[in-house]
N, C-alpha and C positions, 0 to 999 in steps of 0.2 A: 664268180665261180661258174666253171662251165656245169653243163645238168643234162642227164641222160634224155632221149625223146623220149623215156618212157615214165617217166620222173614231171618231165612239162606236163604230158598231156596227163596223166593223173591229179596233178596239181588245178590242170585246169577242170577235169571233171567234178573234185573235192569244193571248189569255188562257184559250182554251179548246182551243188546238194548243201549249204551250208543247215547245221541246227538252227535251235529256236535260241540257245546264246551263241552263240557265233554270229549270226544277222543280228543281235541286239548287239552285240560290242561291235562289230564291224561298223554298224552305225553312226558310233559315238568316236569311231575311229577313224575311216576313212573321212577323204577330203581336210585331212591337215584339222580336223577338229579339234582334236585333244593337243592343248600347246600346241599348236600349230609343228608337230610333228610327221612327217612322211610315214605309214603305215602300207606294208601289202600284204595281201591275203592270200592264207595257202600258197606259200614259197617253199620251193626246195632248196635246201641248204645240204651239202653234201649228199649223202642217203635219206636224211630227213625230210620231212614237208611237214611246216611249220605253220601255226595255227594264223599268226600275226607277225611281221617283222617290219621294224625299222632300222633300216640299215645306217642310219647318220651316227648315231647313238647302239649300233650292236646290239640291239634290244630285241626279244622275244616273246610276245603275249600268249602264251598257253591258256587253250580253255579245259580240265581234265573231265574227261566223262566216265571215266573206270579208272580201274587200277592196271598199267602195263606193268609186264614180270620188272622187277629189281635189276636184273641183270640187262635186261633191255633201257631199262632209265637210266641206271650206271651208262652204259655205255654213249649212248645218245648225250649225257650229260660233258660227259667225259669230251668225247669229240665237238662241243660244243666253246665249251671253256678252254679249249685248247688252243681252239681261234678268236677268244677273248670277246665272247657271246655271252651278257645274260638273257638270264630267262625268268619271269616272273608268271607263276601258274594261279588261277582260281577254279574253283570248283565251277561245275554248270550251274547248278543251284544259286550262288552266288552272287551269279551276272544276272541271273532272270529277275533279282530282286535288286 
């Protein structure tokens, strides 16, 4: 998927402030750790920038830290599933335990 230059370098700035579960899943994720699956961080997927993706498998690791409006999650959901994306979300609390 091509991705705006404004979209990279946000992406890349978001990769370089991670939280305190974000570096703990990223962790246990990068370097093909978990089932030796391909994970990247902080990808832009169309308008999205995405918490964790593994592209072999379509896969999406959300970490949620609030609540986005309904209408914003719909729609992100939406365009997701549409190019045959899951997505699996945990709370931050969650991960830190």
């Amino acid at each position: 998927m091509q991705q705006s230059q404004f979209a990279t370098t946000h992406a890349r700035q978001l990769r370089q402030n991670l939280s305190p579960s974000e570096k703990a899943l990223w962790n246990a994720l990068r370097d093909r750790r978990c089932n030796g699956l391909k994970f990247r961080r902080k990808t832009p997927i169309g308008p999205w920038i995405v918490d964790f993706y593994c592209a072999e498998h379509q896969l999406i690791v959300e970490i949620e830290h609030g609540q986005p409006s309904s209408e914003r999650r719909a729609s992100r959901a939406q365009y997701l599933a549409a190019r045959g994306i899951e997505v699996l979300r945990f709370r931050h609390i969650d991960v830190l335990k």
